[in-house]
C-alpha positions as CSV (number, residue, x, y, z in Angstrom):
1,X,101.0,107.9,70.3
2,X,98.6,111.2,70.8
3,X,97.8,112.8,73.9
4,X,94.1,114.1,74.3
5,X,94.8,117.8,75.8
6,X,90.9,118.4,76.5
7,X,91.3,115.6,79.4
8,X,94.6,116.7,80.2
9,X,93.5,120.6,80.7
10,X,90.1,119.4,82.4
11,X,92.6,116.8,85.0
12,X,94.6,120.1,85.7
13,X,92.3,122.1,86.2
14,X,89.9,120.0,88.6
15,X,89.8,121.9,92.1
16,X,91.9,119.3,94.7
17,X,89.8,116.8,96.9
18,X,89.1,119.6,100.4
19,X,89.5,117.1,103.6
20,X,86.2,117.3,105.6
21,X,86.2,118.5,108.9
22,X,85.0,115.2,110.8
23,X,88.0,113.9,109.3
24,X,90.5,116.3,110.7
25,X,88.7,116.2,114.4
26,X,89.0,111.8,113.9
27,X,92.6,112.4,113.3
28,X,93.3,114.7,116.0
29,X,91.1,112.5,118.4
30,X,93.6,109.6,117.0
31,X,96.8,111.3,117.8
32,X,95.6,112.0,121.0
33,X,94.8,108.9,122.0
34,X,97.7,107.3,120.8
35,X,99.9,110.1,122.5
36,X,97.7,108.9,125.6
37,X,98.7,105.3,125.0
38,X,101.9,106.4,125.0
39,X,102.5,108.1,128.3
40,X,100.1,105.7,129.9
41,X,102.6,102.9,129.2
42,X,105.7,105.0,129.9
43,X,104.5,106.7,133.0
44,X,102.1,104.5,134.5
45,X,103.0,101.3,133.6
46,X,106.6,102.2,133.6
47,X,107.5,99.8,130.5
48,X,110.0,101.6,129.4
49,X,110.4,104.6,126.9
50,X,111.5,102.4,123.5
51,X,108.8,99.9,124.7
52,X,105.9,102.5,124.8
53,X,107.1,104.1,121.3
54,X,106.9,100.6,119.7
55,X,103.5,99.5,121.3
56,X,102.1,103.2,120.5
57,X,103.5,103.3,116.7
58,X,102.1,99.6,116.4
59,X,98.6,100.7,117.6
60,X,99.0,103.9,115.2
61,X,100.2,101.7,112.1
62,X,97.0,99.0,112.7
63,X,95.0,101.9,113.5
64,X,95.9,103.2,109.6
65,X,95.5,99.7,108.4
66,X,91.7,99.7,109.5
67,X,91.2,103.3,107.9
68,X,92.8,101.9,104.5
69,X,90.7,99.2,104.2
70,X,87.2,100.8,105.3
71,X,88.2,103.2,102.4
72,X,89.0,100.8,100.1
73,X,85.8,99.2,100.6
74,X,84.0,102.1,100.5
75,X,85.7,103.1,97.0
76,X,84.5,99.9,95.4
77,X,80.8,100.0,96.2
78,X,80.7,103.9,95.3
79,X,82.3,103.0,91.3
80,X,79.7,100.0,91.3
């Protein structure tokens, strides 16, 4: 079994993906609200302080589920 070295040295050298900055403010924006979720359901709603980690961290995780598969679709129309 060979290994090409041309695509090896061109896959090592190939500058890393930079992260745009409308995606660093839509994270922050995220976190924010879900740290807002968060103390609204502790504080105001007084559900408890498990209760309002679990309901935040379930918003987060569906919240990262939606993200995956817009990319995802997104990936397969850009290779067709």
């Amino acid at each position: 079994m060979t290994v090409d070295r041309d695509v090896i040295a061109e896959h090592e050298q190939a500058p890393p993906d930079e992260v745009s900055r409308a995606t660093v403010v839509a994270y922050g924006v995220a976190a924010t609200l879900l740290l807002g979720w968060f103390l609204f359901g502790w504080l105001v709603l007084q559900q408890g302080f498990v209760d309002s980690v679990g309901e935040s961290a379930g918003a987060g995780f569906a919240l990262l589920l939606i993200v995956s598969v817009i990319g995802t679709v997104r990936r397969s129309r850009s290779h067709r």
